[in-house]
N, CA, C and O atoms as a GROMACS GRO file, in nm:
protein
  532
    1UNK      N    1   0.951   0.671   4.202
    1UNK     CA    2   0.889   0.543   4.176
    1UNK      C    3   0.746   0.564   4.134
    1UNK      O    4   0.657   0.630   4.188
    2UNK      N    5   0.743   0.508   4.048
    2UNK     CA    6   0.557   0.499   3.986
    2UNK      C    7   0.497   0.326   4.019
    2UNK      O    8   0.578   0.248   4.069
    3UNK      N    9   0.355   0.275   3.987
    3UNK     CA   10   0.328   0.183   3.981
    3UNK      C   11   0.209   0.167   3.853
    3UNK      O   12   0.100   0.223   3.839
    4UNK      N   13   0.262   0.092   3.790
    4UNK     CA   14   0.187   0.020   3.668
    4UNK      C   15   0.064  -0.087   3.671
    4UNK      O   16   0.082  -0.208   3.655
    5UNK      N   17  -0.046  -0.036   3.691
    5UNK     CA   18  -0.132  -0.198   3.763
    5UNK      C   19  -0.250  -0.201   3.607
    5UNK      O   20  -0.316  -0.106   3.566
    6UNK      N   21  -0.245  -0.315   3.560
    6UNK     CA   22  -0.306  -0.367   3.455
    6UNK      C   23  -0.476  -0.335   3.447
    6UNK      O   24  -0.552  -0.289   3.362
    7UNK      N   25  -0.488  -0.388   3.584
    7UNK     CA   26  -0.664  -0.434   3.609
    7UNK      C   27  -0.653  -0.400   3.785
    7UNK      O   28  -0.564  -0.398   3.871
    8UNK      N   29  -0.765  -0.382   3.780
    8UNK     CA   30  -0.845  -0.318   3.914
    8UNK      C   31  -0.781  -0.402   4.008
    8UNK      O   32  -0.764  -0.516   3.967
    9UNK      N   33  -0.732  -0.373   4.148
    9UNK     CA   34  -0.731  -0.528   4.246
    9UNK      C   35  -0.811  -0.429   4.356
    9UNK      O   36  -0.839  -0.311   4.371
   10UNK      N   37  -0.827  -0.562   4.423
   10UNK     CA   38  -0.903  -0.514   4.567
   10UNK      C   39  -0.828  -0.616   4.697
   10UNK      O   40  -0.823  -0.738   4.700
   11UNK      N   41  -0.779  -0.527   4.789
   11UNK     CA   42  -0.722  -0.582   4.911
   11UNK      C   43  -0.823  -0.603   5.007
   11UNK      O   44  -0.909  -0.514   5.011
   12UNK      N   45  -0.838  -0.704   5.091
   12UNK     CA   46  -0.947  -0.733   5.184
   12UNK      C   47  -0.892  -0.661   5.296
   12UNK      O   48  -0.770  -0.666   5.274
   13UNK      N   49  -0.910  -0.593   5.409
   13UNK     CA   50  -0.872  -0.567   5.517
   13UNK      C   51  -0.931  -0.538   5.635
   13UNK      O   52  -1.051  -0.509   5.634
   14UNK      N   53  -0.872  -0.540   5.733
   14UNK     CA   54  -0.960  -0.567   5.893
   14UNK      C   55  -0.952  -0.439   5.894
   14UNK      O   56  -1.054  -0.378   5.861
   15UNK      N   57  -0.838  -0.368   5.931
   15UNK     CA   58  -0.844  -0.220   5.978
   15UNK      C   59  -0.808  -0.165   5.842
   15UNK      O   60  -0.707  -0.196   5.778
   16UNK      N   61  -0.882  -0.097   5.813
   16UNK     CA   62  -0.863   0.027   5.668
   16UNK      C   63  -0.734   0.146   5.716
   16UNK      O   64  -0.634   0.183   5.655
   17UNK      N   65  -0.771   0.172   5.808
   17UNK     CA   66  -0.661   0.296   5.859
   17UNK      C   67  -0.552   0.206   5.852
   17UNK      O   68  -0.478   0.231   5.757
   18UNK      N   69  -0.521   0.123   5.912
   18UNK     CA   70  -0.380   0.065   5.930
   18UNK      C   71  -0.316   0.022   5.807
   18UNK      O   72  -0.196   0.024   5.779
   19UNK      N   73  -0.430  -0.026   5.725
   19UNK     CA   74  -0.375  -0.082   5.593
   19UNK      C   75  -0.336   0.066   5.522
   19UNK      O   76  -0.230   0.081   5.461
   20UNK      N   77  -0.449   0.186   5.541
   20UNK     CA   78  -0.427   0.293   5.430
   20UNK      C   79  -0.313   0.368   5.446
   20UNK      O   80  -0.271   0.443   5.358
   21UNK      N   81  -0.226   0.343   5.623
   21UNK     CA   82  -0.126   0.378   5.652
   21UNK      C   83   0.002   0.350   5.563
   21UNK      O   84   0.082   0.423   5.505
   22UNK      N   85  -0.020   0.167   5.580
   22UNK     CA   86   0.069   0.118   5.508
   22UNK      C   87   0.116   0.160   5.362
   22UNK      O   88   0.224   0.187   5.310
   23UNK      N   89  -0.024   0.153   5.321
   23UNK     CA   90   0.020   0.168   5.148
   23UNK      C   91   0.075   0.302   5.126
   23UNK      O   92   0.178   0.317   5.060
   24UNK      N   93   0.000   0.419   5.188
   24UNK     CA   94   0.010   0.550   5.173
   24UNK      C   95   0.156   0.599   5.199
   24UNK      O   96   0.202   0.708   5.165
   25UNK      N   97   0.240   0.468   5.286
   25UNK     CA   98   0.383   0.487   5.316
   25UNK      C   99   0.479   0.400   5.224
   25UNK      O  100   0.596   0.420   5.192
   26UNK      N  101   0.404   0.309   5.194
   26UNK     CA  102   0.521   0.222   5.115
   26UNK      C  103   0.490   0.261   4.957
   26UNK      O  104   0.587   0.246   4.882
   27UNK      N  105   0.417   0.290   4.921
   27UNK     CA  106   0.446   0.368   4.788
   27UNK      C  107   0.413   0.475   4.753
   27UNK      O  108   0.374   0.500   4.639
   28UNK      N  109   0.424   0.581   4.871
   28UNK     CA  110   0.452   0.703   4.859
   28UNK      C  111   0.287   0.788   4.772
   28UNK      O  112   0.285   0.898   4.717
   29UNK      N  113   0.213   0.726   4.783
   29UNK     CA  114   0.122   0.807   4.754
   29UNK      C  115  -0.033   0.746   4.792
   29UNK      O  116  -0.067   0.627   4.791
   30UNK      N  117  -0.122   0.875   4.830
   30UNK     CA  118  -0.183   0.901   4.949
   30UNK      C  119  -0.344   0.805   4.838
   30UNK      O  120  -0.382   0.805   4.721
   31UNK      N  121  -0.393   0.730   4.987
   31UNK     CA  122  -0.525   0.642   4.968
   31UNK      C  123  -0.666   0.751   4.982
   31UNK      O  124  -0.673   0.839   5.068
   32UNK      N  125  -0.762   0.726   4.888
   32UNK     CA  126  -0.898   0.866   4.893
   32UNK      C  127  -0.983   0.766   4.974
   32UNK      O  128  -1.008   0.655   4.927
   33UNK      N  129  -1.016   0.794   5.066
   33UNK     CA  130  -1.126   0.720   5.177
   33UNK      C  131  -1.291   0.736   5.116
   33UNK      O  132  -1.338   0.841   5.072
   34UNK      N  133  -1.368   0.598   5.126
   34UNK     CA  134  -1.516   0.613   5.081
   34UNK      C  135  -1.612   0.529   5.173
   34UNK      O  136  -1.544   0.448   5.235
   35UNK      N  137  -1.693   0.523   5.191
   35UNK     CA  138  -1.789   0.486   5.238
   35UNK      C  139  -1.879   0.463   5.153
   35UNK      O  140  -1.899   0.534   5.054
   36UNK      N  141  -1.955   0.343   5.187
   36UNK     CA  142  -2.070   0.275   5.034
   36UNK      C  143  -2.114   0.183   5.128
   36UNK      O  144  -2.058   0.078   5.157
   37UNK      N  145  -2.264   0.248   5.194
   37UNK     CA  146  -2.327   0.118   5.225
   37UNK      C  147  -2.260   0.106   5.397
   37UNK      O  148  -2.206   0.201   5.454
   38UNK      N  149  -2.275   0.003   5.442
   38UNK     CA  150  -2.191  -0.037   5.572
   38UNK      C  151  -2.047  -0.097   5.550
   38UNK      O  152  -1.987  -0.161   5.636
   39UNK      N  153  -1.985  -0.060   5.392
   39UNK     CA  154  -1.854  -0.064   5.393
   39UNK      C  155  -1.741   0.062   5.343
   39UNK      O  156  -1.763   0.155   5.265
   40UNK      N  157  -1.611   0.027   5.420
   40UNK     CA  158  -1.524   0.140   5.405
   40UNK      C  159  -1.413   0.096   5.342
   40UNK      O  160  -1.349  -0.008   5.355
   41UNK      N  161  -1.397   0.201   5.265
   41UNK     CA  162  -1.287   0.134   5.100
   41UNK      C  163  -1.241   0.259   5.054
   41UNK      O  164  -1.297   0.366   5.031
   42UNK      N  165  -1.122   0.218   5.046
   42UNK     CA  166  -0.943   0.314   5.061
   42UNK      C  167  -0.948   0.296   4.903
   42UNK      O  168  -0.941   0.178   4.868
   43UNK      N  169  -0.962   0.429   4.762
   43UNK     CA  170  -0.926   0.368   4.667
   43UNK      C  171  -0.781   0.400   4.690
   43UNK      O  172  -0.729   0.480   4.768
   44UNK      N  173  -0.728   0.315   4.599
   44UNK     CA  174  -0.555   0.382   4.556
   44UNK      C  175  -0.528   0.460   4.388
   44UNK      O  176  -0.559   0.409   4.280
   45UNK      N  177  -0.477   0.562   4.404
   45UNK     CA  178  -0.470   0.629   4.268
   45UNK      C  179  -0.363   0.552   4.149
   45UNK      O  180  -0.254   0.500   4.178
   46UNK      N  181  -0.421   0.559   4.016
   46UNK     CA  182  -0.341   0.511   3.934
   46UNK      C  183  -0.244   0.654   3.847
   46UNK      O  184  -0.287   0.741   3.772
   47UNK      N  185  -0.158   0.638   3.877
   47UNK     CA  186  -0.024   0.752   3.861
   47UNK      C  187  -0.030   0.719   3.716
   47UNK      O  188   0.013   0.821   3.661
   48UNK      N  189  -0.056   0.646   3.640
   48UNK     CA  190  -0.019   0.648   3.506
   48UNK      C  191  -0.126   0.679   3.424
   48UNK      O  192  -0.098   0.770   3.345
   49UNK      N  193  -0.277   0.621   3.412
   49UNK     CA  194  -0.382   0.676   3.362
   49UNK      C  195  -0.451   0.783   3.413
   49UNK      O  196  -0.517   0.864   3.347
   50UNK      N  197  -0.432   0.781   3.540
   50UNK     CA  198  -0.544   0.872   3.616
   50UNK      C  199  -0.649   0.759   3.671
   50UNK      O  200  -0.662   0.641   3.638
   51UNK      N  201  -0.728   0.846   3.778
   51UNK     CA  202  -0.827   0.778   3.834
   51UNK      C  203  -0.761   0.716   3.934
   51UNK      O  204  -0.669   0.747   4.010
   52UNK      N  205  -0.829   0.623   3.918
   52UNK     CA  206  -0.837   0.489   4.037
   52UNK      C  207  -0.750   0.375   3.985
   52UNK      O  208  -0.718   0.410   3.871
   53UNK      N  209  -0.699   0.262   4.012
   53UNK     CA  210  -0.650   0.145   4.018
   53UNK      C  211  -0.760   0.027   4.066
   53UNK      O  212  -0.818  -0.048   3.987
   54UNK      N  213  -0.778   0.026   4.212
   54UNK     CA  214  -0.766  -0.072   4.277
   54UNK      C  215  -0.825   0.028   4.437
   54UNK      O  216  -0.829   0.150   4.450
   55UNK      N  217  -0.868  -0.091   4.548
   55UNK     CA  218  -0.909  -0.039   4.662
   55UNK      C  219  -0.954  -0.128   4.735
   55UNK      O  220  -1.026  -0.221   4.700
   56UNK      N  221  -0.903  -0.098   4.872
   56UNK     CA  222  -0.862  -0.163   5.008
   56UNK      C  223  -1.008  -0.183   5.076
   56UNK      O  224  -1.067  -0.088   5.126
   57UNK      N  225  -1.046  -0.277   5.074
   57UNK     CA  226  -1.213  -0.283   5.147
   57UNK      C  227  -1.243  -0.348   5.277
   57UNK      O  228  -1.264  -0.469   5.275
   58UNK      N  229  -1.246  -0.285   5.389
   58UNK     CA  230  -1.288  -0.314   5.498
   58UNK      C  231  -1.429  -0.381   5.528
   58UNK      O  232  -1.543  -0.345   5.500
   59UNK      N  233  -1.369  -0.517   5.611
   59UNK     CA  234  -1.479  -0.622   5.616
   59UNK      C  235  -1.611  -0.544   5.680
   59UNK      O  236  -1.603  -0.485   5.787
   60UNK      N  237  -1.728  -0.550   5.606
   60UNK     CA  238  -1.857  -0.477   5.668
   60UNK      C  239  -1.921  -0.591   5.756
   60UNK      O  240  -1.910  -0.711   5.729
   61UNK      N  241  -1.998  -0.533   5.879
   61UNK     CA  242  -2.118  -0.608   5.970
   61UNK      C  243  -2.192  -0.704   5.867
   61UNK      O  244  -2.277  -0.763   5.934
   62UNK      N  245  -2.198  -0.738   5.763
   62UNK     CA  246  -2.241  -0.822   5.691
   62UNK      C  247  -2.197  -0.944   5.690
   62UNK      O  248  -2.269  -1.043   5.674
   63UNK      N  249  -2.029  -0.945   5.710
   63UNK     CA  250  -1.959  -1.077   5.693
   63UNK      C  251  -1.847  -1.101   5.541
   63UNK      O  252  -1.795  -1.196   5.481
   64UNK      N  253  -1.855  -0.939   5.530
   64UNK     CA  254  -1.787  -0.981   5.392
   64UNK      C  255  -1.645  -1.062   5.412
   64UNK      O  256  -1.585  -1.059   5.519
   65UNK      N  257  -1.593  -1.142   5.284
   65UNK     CA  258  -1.487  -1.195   5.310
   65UNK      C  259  -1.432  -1.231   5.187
   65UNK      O  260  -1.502  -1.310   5.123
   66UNK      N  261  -1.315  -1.192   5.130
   66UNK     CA  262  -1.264  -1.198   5.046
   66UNK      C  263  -1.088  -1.270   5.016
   66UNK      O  264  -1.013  -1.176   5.041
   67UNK      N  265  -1.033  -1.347   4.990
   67UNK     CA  266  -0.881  -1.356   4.996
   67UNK      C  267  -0.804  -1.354   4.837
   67UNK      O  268  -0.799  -1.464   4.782
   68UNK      N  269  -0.771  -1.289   4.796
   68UNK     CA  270  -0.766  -1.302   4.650
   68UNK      C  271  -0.620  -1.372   4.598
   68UNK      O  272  -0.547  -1.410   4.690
   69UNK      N  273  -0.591  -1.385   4.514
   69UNK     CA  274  -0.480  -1.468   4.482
   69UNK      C  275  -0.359  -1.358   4.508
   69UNK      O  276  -0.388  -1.250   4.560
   70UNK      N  277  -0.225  -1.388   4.470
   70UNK     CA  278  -0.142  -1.308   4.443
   70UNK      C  279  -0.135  -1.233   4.349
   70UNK      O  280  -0.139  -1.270   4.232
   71UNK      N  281  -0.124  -1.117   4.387
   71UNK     CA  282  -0.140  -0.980   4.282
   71UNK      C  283   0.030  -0.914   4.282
   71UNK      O  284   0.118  -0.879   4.360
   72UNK      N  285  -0.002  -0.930   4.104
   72UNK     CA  286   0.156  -0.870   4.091
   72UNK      C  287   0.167  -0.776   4.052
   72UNK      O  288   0.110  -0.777   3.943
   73UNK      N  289   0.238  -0.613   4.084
   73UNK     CA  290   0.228  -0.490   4.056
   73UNK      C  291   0.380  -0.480   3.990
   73UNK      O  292   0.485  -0.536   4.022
   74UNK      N  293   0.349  -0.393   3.890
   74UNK     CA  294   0.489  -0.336   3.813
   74UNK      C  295   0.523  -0.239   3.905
   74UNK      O  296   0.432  -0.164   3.940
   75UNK      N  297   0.638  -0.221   3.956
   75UNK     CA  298   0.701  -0.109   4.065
   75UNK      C  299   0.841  -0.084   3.964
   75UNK      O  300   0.929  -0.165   3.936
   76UNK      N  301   0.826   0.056   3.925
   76UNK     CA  302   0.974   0.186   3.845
   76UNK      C  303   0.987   0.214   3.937
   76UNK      O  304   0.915   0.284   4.009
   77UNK      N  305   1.116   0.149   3.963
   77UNK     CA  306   1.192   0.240   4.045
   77UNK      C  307   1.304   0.128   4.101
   77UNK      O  308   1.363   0.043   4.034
   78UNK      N  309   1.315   0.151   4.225
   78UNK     CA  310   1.439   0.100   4.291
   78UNK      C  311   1.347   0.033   4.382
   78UNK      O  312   1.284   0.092   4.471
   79UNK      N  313   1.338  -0.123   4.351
   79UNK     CA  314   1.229  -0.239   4.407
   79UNK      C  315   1.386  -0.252   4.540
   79UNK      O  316   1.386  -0.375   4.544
   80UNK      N  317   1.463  -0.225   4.606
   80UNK     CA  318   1.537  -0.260   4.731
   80UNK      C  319   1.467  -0.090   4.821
   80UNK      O  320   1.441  -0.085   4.942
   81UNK      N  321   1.455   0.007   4.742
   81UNK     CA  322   1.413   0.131   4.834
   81UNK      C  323   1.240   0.048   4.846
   81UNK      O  324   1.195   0.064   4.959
   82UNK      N  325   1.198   0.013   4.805
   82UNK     CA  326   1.034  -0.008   4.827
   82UNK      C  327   1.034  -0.145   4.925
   82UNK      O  328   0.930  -0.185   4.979
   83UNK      N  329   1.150  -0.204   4.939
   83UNK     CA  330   1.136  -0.376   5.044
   83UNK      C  331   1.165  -0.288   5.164
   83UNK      O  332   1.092  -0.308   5.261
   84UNK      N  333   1.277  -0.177   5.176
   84UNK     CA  334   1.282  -0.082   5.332
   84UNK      C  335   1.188  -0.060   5.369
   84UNK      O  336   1.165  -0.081   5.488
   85UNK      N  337   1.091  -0.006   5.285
   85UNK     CA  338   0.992   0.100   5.304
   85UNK      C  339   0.842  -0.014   5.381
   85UNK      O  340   0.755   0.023   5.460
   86UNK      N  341   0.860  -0.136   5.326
   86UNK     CA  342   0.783  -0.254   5.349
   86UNK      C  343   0.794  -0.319   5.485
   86UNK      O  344   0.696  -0.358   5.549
   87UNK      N  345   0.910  -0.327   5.521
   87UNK     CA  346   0.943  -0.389   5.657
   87UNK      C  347   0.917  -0.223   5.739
   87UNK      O  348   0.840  -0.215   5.834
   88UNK      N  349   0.980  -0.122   5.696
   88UNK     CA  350   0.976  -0.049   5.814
   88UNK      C  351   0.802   0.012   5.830
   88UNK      O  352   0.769   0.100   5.910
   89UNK      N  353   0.717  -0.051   5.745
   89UNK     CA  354   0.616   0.021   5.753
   89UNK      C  355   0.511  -0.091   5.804
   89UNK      O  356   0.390  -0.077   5.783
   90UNK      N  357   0.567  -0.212   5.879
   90UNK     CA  358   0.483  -0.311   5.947
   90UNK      C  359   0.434  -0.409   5.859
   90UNK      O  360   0.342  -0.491   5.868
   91UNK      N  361   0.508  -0.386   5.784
   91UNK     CA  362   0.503  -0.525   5.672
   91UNK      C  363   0.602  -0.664   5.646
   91UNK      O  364   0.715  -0.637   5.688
   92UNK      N  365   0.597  -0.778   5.601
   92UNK     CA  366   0.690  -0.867   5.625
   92UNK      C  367   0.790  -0.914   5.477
   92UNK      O  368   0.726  -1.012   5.438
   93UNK      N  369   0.888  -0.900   5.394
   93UNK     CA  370   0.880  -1.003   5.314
   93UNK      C  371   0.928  -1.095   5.268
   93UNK      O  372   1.049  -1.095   5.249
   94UNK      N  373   0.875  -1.168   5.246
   94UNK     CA  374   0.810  -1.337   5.202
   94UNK      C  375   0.939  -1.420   5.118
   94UNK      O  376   0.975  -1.536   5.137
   95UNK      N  377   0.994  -1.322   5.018
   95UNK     CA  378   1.055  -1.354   4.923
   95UNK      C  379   1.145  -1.276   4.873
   95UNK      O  380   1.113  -1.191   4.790
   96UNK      N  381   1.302  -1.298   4.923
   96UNK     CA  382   1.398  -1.218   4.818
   96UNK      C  383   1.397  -1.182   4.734
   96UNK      O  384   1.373  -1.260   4.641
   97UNK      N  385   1.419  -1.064   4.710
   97UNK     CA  386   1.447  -1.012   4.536
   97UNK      C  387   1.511  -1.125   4.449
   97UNK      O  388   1.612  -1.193   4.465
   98UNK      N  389   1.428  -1.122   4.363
   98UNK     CA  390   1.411  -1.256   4.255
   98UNK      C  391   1.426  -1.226   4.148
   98UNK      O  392   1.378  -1.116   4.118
   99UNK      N  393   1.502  -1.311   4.026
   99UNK     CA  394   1.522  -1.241   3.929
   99UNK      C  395   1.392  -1.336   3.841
   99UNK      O  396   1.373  -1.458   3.843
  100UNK      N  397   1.325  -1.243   3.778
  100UNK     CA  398   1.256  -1.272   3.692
  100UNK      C  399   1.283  -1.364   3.568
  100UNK      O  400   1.270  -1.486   3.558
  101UNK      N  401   1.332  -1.257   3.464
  101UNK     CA  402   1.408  -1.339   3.368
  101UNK      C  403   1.529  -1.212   3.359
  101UNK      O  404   1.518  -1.094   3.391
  102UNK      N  405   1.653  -1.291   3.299
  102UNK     CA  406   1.709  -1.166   3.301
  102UNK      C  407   1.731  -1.068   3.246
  102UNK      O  408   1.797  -0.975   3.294
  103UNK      N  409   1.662  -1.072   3.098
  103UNK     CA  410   1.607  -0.953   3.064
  103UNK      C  411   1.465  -0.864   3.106
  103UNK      O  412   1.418  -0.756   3.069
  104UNK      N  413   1.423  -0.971   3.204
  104UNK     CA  414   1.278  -0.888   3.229
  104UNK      C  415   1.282  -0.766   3.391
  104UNK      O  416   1.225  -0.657   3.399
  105UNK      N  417   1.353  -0.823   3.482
  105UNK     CA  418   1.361  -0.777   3.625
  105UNK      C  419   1.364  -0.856   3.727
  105UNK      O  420   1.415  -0.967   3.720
  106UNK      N  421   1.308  -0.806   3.842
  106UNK     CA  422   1.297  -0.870   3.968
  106UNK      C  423   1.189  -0.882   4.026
  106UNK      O  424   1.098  -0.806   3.994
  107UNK      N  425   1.170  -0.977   4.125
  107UNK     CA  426   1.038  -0.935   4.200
  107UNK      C  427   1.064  -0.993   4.392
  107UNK      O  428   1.122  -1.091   4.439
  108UNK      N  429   1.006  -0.905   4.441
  108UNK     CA  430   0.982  -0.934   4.552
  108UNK      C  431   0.846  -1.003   4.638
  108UNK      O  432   0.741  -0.954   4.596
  109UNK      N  433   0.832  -1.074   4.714
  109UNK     CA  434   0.664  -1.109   4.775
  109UNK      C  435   0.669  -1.039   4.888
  109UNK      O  436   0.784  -1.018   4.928
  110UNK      N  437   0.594  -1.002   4.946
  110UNK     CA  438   0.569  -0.986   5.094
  110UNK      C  439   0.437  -0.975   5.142
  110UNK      O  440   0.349  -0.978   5.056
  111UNK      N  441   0.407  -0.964   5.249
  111UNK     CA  442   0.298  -0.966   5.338
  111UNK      C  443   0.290  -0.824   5.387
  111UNK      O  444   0.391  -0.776   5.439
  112UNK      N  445   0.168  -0.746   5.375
  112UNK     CA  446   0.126  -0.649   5.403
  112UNK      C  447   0.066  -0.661   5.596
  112UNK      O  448   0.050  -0.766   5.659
  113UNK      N  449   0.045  -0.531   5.643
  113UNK     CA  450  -0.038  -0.537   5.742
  113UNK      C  451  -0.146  -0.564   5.793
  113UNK      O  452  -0.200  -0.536   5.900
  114UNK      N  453  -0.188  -0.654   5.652
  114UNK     CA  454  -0.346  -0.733   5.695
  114UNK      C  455  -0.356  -0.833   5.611
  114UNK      O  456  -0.448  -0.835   5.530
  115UNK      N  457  -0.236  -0.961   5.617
  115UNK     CA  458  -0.186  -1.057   5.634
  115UNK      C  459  -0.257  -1.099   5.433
  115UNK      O  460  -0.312  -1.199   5.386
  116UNK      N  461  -0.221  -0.980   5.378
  116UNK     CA  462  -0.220  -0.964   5.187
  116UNK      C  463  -0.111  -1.061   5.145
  116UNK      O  464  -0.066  -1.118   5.244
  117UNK      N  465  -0.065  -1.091   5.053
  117UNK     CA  466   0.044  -1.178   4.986
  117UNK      C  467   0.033  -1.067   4.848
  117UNK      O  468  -0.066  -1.055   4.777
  118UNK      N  469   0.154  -0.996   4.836
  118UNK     CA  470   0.133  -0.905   4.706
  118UNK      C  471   0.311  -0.890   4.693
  118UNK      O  472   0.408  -0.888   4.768
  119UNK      N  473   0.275  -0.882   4.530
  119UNK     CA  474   0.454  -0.912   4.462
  119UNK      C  475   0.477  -0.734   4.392
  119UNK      O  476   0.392  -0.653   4.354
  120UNK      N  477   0.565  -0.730   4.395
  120UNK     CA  478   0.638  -0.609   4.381
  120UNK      C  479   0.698  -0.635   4.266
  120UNK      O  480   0.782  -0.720   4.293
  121UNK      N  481   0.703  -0.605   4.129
  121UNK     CA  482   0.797  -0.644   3.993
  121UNK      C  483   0.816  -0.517   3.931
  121UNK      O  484   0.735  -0.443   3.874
  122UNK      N  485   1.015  -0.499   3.967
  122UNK     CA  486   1.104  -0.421   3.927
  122UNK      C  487   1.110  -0.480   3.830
  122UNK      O  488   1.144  -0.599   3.834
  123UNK      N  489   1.071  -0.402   3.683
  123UNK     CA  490   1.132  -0.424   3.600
  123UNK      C  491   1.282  -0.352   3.527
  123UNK      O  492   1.299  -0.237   3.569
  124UNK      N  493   1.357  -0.384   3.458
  124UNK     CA  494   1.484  -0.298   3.405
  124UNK      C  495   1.429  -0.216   3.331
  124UNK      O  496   1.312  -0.217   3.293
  125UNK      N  497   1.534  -0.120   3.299
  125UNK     CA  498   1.492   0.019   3.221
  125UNK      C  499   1.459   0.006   3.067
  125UNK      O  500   1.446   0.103   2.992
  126UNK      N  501   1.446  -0.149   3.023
  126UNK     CA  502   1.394  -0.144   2.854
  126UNK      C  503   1.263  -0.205   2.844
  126UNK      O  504   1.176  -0.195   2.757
  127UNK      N  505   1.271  -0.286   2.978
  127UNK     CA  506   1.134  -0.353   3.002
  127UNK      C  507   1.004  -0.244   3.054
  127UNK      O  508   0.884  -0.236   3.028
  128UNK      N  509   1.106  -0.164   3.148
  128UNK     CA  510   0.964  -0.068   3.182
  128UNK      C  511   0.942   0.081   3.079
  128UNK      O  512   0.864   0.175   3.099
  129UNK      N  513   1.049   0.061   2.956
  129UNK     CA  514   0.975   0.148   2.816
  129UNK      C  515   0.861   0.096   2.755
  129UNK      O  516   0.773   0.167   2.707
  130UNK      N  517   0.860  -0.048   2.756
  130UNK     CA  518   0.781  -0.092   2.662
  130UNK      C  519   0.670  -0.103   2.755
  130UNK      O  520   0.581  -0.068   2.677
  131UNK      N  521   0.613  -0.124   2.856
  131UNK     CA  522   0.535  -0.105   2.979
  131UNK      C  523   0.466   0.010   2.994
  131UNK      O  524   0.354   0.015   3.046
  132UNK      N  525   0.512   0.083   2.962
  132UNK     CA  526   0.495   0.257   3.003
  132UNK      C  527   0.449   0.326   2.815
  132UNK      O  528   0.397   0.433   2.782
  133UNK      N  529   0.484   0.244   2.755
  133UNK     CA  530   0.452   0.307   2.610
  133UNK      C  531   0.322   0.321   2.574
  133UNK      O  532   0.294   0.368   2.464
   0.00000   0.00000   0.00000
């Protein structure tokens, strides 16, 4: 399984470890830990360009506070192996596998371990050529 993410996201979170647990288990690849300031922020790697994606930011003594809308990630692969991997990794989800359109895929919602709302979109194998091109 790979993940396809368009534009940067940022997850708000209470505990960074617990969240960096999560992600680092449900899609199989490992969060780089940073420190900046009096805050601590998990990036997540982007498997398809390189670099970075996106990153998990733990609320600083400042008061930060953030809730962002629903963020939808392209997930290759087998989106029913990644909903296991979601519940068994202290996560909840929200929303049955859904068919998109039916030439496009599926998608799932769920709730992460620091109460995130983030969609999971399996796409089929012609949708995620043109994705990946």
């Amino acid at each position: 399984m790979y993940l396809e993410i368009t534009n940067w996201i940022t997850i708000p979170v209470e505990d960074r470890q617990r969240a960096g647990n999560f992600y680092t288990r449900v899609l199989n690849l490992p969060a780089i830990d940073f420190r900046i300031g009096n805050t601590n922020i998990s990036y997540l790697p982007d498997t398809v360009n390189g670099g970075y994606c996106g990153s998990m930011v733990e609320k600083d003594d400042a008061g930060w506070e953030l809730r962002p809308s629903l963020v939808y990630i392209y997930a290759f692969g087998d989106i029913d192996e990644v909903a296991g991997r979601i519940t068994e990794s202290g996560g909840h989800i929200l929303s049955i596998k859904t068919n998109v359109y039916p030439e496009e895929g599926v998608f799932i919602i769920f709730e992460d371990t620091e109460a995130n709302k983030i969609a999971f979109v399996g796409l089929r194998a012609s949708q995620a050529q043109k994705h990946s091109a």
